[in-house]
N, C-alpha and C positions, 0 to 999 in steps of 0.2 A: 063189339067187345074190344075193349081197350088190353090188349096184352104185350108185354114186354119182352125183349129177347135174352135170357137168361145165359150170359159164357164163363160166369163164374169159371165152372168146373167143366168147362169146354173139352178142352185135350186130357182129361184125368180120367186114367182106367184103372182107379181104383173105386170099390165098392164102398160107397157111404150108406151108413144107418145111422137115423135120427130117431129115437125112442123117449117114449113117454112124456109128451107135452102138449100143452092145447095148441096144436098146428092151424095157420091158416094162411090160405098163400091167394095173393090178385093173380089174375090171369099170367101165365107165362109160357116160354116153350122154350125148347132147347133138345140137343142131339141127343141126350139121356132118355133112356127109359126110365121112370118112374113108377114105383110102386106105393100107393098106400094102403097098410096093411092094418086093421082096424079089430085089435083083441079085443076092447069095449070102450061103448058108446056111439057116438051117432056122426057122420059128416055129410052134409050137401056140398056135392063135388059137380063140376059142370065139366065137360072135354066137348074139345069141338060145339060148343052148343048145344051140348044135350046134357040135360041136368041127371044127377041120380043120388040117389040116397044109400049112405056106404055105414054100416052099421056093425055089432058083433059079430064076429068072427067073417070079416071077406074082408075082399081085396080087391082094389080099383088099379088097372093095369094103364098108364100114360103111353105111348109111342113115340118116336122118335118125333119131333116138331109138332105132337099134338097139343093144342091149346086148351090149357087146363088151367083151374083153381078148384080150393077145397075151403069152408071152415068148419070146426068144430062146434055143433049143433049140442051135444049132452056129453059127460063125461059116463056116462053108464052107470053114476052111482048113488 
């Protein structure tokens, strides 16, 4: 897995939300916790190498330097 090291928002402790759009991100990681939170439709998310499928109403929790991507698979509608 080819993943890049994300420092954008390295030393920024403020909380970002990104809402409502077809998200999809190649492999990255970085000091942030990541949340994707999925009101409706469908994503195949991979972390560390283990794939999962993130659907209506959950939530895919990232950890500090874990190697992840997601894309949007259906819009739910």
């Amino acid at each position: 897995m080819n993943a890049f090291y994300e420092e954008l928002r390295e030393n920024d402790r403020e909380l970002r939300i990104i809402r409502n759009g077809n998200h999809s991100y190649r492999p990255h990681f970085h000091i942030n916790v990541e949340l994707l939170i999925v009101k409706r439709g469908d994503y195949l998310a991979e972390v560390n190498g283990s794939q999962y499928r993130v659907g209506d109403g959950t939530v895919l929790l990232c950890d500090s330097y874990d190697i992840h991507s997601y894309e949007r698979l259906s819009d739910g509608g």
